[in-house]
Residue frames relative to the residue before (quaternion, step in Angstrom):
aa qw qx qy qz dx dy dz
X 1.0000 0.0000 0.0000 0.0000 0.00 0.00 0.00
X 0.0277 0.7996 -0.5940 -0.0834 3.34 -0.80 0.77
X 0.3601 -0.7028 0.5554 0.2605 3.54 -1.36 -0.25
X 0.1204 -0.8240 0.5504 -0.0606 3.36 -0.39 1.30
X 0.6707 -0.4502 0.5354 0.2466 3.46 -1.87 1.29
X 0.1120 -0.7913 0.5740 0.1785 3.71 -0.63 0.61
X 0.6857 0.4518 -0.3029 0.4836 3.49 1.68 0.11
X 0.7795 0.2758 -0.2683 0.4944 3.36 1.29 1.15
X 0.5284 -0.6669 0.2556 0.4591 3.56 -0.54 1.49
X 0.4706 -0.7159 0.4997 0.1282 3.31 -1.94 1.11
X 0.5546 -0.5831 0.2358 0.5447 3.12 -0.53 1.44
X 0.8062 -0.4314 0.2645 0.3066 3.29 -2.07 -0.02
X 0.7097 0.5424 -0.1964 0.4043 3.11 1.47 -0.89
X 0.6419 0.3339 -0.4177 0.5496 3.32 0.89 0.35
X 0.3353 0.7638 -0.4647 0.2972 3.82 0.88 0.20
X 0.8848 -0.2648 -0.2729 0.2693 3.72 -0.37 1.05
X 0.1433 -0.7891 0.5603 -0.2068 2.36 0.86 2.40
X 0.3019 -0.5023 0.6889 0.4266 3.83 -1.94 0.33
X 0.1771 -0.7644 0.6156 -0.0727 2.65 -2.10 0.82
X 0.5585 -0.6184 0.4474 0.3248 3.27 -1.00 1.98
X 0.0771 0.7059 -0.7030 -0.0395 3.74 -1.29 -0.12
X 0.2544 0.6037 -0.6154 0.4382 3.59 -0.44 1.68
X 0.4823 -0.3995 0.7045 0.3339 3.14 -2.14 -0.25
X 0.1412 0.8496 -0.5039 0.0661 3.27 0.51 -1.37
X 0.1381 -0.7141 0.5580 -0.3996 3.12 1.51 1.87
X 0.8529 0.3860 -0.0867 0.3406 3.76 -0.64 1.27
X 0.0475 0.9466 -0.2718 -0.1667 2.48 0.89 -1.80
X 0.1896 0.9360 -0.2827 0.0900 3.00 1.78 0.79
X 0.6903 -0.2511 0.2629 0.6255 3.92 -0.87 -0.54
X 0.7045 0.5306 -0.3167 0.3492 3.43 0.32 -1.14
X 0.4759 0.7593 -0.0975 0.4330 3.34 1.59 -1.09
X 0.7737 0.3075 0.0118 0.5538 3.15 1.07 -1.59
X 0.7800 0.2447 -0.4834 0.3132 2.94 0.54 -0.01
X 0.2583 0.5568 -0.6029 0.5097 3.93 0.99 0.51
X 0.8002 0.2511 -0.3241 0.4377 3.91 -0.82 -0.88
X 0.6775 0.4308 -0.4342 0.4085 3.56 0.87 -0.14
X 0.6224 0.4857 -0.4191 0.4484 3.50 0.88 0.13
X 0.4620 0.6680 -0.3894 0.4343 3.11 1.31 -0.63
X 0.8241 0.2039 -0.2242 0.4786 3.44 -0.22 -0.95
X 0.3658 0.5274 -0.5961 0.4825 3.88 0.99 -0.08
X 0.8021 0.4356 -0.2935 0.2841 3.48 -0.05 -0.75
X 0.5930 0.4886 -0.3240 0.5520 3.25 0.88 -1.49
X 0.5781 0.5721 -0.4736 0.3379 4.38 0.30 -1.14
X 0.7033 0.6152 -0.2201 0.2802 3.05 0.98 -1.49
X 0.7732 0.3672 -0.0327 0.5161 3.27 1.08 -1.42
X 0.5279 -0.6732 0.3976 0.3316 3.51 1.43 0.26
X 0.5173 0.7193 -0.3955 0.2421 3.67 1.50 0.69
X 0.4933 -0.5612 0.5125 0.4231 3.51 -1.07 -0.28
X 0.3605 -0.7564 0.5262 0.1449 3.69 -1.02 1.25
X 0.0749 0.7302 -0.6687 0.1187 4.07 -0.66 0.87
X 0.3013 -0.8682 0.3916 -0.0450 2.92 -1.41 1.68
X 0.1968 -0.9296 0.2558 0.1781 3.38 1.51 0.36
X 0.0606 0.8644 -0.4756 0.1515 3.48 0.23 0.53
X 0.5699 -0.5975 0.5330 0.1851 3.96 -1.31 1.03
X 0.4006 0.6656 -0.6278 0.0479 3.60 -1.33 0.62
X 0.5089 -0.3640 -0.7741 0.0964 1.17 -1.70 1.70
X 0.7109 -0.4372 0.2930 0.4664 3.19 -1.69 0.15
X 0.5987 -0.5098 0.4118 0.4605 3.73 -1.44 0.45
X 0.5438 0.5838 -0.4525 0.3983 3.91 0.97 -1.13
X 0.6856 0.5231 -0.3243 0.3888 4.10 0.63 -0.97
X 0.6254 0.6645 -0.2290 0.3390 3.17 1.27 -1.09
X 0.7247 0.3059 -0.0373 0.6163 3.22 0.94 -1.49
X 0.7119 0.1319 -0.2675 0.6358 3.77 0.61 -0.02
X 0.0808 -0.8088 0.5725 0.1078 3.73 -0.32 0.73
X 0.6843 0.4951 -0.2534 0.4715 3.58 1.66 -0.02
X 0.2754 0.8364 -0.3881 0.2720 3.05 1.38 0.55
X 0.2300 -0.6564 0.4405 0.5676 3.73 -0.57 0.32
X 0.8403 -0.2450 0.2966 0.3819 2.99 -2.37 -0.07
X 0.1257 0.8000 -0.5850 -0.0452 4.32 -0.19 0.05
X 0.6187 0.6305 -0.4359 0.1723 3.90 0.91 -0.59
X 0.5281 -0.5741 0.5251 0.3403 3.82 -1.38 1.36
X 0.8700 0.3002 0.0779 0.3833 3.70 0.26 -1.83
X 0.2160 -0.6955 0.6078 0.3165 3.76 -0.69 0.41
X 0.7094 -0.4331 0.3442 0.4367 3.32 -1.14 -0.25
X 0.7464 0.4440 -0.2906 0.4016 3.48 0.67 -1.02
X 0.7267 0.5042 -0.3218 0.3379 3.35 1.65 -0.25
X 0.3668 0.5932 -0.4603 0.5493 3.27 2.04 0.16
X 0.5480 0.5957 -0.4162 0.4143 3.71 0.20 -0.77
X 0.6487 0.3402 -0.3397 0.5899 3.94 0.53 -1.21
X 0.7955 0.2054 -0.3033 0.4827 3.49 -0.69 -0.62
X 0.6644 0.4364 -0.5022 0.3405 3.61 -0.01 0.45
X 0.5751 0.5836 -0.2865 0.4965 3.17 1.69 -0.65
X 0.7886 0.2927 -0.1712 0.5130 3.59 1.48 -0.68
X 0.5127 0.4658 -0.5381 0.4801 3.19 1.01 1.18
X 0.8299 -0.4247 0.1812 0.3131 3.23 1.12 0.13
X 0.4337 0.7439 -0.2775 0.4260 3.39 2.00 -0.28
X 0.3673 -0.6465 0.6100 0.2740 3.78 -0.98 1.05
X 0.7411 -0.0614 0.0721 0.6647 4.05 0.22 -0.86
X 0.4378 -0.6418 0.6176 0.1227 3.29 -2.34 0.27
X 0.3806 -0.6891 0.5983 0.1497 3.84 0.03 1.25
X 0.1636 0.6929 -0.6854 -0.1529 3.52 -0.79 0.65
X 0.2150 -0.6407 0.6907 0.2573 4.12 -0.82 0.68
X 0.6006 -0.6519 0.4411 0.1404 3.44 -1.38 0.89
X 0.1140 0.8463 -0.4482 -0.2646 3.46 1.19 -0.41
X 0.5945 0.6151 -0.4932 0.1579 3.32 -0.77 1.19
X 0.8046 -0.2442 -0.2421 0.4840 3.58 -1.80 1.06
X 0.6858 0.4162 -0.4129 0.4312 3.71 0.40 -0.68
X 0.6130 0.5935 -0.2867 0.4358 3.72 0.56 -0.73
X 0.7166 0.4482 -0.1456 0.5143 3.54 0.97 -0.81
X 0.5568 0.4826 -0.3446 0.5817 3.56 1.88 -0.40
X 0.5658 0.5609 -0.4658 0.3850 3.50 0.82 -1.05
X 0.6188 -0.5637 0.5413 0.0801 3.19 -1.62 1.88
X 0.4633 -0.6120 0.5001 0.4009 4.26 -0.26 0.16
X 0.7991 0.3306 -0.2702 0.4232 3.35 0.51 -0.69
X 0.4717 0.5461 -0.4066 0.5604 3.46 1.23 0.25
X 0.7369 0.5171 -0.2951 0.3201 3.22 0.64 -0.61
X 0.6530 0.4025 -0.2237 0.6013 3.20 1.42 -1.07
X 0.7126 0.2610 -0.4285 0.4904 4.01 0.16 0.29
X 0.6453 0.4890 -0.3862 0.4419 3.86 0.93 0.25
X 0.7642 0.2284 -0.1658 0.5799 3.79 0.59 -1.13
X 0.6012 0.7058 -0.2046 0.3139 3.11 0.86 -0.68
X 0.7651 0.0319 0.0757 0.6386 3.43 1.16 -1.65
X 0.7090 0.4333 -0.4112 0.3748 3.38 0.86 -0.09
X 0.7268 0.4165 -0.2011 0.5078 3.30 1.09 -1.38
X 0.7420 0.2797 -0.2454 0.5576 4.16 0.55 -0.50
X 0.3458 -0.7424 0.5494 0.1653 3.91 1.15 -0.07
X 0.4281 0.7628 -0.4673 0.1282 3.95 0.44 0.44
X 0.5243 -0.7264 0.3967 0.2002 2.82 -1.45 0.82
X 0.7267 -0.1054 0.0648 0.6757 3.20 1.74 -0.17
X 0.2907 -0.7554 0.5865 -0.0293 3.33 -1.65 0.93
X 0.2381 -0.7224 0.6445 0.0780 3.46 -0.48 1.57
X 0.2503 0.7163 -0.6371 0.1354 3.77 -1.57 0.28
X 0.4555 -0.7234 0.4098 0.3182 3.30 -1.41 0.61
X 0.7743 -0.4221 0.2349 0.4089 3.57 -1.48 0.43
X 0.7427 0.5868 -0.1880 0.2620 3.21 1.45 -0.72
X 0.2519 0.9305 -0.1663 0.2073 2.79 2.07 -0.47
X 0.2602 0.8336 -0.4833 0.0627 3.42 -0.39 0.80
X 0.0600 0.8415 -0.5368 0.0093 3.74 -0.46 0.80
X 0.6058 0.5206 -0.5031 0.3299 3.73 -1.20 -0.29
X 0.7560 -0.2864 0.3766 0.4524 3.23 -1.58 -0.63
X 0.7968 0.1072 -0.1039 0.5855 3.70 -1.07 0.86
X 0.5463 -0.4946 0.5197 0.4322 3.75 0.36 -0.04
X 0.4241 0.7178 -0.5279 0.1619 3.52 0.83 0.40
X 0.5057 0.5686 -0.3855 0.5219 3.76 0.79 0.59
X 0.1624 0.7523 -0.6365 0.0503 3.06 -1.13 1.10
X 0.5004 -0.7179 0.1922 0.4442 3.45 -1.14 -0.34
X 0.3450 0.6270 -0.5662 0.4089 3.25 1.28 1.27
X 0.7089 0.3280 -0.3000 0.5476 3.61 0.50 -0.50
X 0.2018 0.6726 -0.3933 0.5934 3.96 1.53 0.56
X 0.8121 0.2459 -0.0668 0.5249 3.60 -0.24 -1.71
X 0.6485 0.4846 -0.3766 0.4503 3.62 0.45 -0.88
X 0.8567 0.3101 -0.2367 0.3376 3.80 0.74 -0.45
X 0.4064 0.6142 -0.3906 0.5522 2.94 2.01 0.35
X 0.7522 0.4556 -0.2437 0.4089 3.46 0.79 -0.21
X 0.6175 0.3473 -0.3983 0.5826 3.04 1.80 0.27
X 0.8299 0.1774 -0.3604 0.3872 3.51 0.79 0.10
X 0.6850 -0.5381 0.2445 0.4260 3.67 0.83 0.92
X 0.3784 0.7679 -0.3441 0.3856 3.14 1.39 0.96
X 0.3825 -0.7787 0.4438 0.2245 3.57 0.02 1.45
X 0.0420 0.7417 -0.6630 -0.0921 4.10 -0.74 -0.15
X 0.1301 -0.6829 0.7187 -0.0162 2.82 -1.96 1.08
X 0.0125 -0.8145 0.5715 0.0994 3.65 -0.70 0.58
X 0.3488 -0.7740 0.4890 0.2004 3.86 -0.71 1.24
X 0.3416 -0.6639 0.6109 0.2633 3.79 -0.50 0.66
X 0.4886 -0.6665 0.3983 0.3980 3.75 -0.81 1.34
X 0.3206 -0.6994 0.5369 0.3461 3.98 -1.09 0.00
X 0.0765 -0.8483 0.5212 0.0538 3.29 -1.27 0.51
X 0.1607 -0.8331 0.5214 -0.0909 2.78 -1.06 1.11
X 0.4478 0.3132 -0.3558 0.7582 4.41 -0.18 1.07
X 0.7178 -0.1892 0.5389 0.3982 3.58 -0.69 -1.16
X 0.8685 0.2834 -0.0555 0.4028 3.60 0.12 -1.18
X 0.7570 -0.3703 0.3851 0.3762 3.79 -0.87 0.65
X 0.3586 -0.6610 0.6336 0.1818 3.35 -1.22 0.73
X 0.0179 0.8486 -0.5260 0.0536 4.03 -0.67 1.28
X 0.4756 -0.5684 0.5379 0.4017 3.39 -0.98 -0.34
X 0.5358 0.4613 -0.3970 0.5852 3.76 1.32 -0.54
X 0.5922 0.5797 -0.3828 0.4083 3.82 0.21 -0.65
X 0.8093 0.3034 -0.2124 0.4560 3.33 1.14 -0.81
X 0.4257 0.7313 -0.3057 0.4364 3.10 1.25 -0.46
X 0.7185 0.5002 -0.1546 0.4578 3.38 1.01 -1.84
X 0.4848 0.6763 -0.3460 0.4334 3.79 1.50 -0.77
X 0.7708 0.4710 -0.0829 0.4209 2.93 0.64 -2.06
X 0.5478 0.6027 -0.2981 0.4978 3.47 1.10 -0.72
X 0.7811 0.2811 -0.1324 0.5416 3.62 1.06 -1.02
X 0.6085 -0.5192 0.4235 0.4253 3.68 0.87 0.59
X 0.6937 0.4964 -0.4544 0.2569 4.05 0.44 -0.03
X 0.4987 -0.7166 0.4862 -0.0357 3.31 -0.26 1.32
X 0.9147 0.0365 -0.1319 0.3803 3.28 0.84 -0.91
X 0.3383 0.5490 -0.5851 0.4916 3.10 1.20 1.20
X 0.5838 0.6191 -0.4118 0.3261 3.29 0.86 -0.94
X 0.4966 0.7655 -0.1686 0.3728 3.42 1.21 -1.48
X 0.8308 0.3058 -0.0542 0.4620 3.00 0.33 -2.04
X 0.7131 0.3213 -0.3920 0.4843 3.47 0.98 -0.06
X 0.6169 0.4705 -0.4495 0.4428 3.97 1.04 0.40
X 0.4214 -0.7518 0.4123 0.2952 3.13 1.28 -1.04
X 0.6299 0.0999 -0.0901 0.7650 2.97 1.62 0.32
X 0.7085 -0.4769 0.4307 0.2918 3.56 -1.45 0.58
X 0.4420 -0.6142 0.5666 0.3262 3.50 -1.17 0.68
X 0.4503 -0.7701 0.4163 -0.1758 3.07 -1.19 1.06
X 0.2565 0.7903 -0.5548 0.0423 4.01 0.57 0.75
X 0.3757 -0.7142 0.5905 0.0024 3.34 -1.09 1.29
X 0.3972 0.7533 -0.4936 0.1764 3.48 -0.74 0.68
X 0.5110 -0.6894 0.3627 0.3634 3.68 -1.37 0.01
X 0.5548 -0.6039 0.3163 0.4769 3.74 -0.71 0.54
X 0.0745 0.6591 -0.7315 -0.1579 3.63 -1.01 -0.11
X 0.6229 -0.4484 0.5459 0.3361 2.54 -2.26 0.55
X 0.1677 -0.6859 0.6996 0.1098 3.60 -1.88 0.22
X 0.7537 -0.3704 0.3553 0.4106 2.96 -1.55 -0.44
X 0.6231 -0.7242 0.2929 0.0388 3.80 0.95 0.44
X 0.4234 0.7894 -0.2335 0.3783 2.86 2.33 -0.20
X 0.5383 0.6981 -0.1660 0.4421 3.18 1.19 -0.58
X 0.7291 0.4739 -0.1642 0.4656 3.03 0.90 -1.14
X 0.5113 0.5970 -0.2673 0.5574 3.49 1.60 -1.20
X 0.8185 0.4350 -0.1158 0.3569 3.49 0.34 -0.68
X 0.4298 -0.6281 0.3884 0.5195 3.52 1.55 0.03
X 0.7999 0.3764 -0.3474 0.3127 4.03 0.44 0.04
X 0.1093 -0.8043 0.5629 0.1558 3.79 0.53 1.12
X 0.0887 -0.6825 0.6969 0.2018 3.55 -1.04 0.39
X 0.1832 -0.6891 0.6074 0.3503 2.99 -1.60 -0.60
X 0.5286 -0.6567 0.4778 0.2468 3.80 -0.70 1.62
X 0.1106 0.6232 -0.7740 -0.0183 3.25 -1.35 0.23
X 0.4469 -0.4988 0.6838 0.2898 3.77 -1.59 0.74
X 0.2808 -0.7044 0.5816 0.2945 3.32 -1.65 0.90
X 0.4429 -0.6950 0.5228 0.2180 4.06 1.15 0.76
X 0.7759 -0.2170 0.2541 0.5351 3.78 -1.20 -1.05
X 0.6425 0.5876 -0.4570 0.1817 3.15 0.22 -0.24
X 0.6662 -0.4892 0.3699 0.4244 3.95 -1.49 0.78
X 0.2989 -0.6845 0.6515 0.1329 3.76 -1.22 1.06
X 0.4817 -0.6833 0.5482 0.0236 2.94 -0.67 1.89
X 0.5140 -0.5179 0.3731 0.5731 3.51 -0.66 0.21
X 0.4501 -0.6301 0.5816 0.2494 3.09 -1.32 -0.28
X 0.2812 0.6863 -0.5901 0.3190 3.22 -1.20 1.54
X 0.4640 -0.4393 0.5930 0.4899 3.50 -1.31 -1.08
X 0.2256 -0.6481 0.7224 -0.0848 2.80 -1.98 1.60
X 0.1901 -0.7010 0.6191 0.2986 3.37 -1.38 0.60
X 0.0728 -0.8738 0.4766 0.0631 3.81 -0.20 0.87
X 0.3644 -0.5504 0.6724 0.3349 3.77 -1.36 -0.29
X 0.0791 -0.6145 0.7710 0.1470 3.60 -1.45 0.55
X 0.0110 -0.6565 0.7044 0.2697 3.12 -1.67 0.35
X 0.5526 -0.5254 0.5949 0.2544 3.51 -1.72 0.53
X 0.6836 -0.3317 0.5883 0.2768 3.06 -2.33 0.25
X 0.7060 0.3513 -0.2239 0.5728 3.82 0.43 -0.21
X 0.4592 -0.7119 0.4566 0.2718 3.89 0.88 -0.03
X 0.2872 0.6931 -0.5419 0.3788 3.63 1.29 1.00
X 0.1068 -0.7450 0.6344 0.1766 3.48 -1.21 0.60
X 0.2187 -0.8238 0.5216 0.0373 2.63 -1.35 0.91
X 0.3622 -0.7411 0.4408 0.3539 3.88 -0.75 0.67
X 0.3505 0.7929 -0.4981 0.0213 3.77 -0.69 -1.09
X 0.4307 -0.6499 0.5582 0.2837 3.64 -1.63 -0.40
X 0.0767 -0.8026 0.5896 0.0492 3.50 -1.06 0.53
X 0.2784 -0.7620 0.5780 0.0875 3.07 -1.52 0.37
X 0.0670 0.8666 -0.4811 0.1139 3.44 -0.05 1.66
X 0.3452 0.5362 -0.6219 0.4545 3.21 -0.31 1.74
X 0.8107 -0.1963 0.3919 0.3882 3.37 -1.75 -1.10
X 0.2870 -0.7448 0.5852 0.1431 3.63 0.62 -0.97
X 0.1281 -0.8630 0.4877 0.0310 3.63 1.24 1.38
X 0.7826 0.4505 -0.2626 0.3401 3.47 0.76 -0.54
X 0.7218 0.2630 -0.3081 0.5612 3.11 1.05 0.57
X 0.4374 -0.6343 0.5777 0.2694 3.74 -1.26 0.71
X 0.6492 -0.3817 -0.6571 -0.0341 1.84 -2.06 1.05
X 0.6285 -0.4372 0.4734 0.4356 3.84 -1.52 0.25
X 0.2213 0.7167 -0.6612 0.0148 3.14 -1.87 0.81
X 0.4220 -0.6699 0.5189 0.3222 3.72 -1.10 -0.10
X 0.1373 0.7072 -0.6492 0.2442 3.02 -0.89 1.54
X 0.3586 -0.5940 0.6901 0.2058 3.84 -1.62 0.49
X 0.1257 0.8450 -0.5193 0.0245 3.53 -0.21 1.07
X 0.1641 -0.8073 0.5669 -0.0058 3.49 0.53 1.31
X 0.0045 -0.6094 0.7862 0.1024 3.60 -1.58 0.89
X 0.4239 -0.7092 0.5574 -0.0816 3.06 -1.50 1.09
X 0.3678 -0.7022 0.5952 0.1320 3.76 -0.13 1.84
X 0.9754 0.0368 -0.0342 0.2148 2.51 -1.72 1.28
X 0.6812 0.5190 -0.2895 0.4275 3.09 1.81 0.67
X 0.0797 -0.8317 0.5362 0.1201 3.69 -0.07 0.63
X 0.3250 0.7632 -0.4740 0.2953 3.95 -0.73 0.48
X 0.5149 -0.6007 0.6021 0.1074 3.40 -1.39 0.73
X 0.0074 -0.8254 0.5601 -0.0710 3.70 -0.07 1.57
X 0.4210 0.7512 -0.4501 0.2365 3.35 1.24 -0.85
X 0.8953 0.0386 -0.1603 0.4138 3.00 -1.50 1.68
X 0.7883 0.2772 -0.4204 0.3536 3.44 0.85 0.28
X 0.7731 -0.5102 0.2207 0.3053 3.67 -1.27 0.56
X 0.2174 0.7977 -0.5597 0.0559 3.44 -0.55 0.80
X 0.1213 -0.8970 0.3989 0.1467 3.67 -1.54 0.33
X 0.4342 -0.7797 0.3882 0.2297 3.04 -0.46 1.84
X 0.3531 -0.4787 0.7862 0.1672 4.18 -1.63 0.40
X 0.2106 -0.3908 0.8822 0.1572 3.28 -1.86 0.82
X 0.0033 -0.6793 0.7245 0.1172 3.29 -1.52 0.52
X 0.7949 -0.0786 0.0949 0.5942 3.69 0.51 -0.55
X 0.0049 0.8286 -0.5219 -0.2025 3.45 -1.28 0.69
X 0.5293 -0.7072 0.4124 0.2230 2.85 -1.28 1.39
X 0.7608 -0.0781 0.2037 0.6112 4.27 0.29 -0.78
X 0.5074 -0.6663 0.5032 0.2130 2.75 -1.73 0.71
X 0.6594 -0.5037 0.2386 0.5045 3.95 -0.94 0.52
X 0.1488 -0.8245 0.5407 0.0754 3.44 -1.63 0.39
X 0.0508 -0.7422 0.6122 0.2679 3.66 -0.24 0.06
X 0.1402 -0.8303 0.5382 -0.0356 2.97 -1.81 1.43
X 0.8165 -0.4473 0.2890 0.2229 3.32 -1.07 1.24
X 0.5897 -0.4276 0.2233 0.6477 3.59 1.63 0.63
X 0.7269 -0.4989 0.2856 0.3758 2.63 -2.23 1.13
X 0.5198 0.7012 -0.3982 0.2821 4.63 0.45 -0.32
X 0.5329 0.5455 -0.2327 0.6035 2.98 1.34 -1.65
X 0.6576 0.4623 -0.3239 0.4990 3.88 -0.32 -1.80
X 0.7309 0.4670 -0.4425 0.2276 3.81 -0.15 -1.39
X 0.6195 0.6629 -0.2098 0.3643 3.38 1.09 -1.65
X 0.7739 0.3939 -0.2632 0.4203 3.47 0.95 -1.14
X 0.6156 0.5180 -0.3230 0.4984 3.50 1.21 -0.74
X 0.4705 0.6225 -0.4404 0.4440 3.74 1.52 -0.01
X 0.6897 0.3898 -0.2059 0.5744 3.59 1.07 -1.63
X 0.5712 0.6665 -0.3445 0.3330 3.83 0.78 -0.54
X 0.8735 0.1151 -0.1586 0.4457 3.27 1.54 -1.04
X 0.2483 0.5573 -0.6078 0.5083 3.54 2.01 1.06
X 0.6148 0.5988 -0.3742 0.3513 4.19 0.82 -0.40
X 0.6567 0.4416 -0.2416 0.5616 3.17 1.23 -1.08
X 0.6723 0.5132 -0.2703 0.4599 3.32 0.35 -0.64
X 0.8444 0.3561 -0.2412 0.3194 3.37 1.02 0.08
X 0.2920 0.6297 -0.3569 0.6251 2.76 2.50 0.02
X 0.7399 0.3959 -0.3766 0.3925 4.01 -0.06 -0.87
X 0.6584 0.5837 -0.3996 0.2570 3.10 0.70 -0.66
């Protein structure tokens, strides 16, 4: 799997490869099944598979004051693109010149000159160029002028209602974990590096390890019972607390996962935490006795959801 410059031509060997064409932020069912046709197709025809994909999103671009809403960092699209089946990951830069770029310019410039494909999977919903002036009717209409196969994915659904990234967003927003789940297929996910903190934790019999929640969408806030996994591919069980931490001064936002049964020296290196289930929303308690007791029942709780 590699990761490739979407604003410069891709080496030779991935040259008329079919190509995913999404954000595909997440990576949800809907998500999957575009990149799963993709490589259905590309297997078929003996191609190389490339997954194109937005950074930063266009919403960040044009509203740079937006709150924080992303599902996926980049390096975690990369894994699960790499294990749905993708030879390399197209990243297109999205910026001021990129956002000027007409739709048809785009698709006979990045599209066929600079990645050289033989075809381009995407969903019905699809919209790119300037003003959203790209769809996948003018998609097909220009694949036929430049020998440019098209596929469009009808959206999946699942409940009743379309599979989204807002759908999940809205889960996570409300503490539900497992819709969220069932429409990624896998827990949400916050990725980040350890930092040191204030150490309180430790004093208290619960060491965590802090992570910053960066761009990513603020779940509600509360206690979670979560899985970490390590740089070495250890899993790990435990409970966290992702919000502010009302009971202590000064407030910030952090994922502070403590980890059962696990003793060890994480500082500074990468790990990624799973919401799996949340257990209550934050509290501030009446000193550190009160706080201890509940984070006692907080993590016989967690510990009984994973199981």
């Amino acid at each position: 799997m590699e990761r490739l410059d979407g604003g410069s031509a891709v080496p030779e060997r991935f040259r008329g490869g079919i190509v995913a064409l999404g954000n595909f932020d997440g990576f949800h069912l809907g998500h999957q099944a575009v990149v799963g046709r993709a490589v259905e197709r590309a297997r078929a025809e003996g191609r190389p598979v490339l997954v194109a994909t937005f950074d930063p999103h266009p919403v960040r671009f044009f509203k740079p004051d937006a709150v924080p809403f992303r599902l996926t960092t980049l390096c975690q699209r990369e894994r699960l693109f790499a294990a749905a089946g993708a030879d390399a990951m197209i990243v297109f830069r999205f910026d001021a010149e990129l956002a000027a770029t007409a739709g048809d310019a785009f698709v006979e410039h990045r599209i066929k000159q600079l990645i050289g494909a033989a075809g381009v999977v995407t969903g019905e919903d699809f919209t790119f160029g300037k003003s959203r002036s790209g769809n996948v009717e003018m998609l097909a209409r220009l694949g036929g002028e430049h020998g440019l196969s098209v596929d469009a994915v009808a959206p999946v659904a699942q409940d009743g209602d379309a599979v989204s990234s807002s759908r999940i967003r809205d889960a996570l927003r409300d503490g539900d974990c497992d819709t969220a789940a069932r429409l990624l297929t896998r827990p949400f996910a916050i990725e980040g590096v350890v930092e040191h903190g204030d150490k309180r934790g430790r004093t208290i019999g619960y060491p965590t390890a802090n992570l910053s929640l960066g761009n990513y969408l603020r779940p509600r806030f509360g206690i979670y019972a979560v899985r970490g996994r390590l740089p070495d591919g250890r899993l790990l069980e435990g409970a966290a607390n992702l919000g502010i931490r009302p009971t202590f001064e000064p407030p910030k936002e952090l994922l502070e996962p403590y980890f059962f049964d696990f003793s060890g020296d994480l500082y500074g290196q990468t790990i990624e935490v799973e919401l799996v289930s949340f257990l209550r929303p934050e509290a501030k308690f009446d000193g550190l006795e009160a706080l201890m007791r509940q984070m006692d029942e907080d993590c016989a709780e967690a510990r009984r959801r994973l199981a």
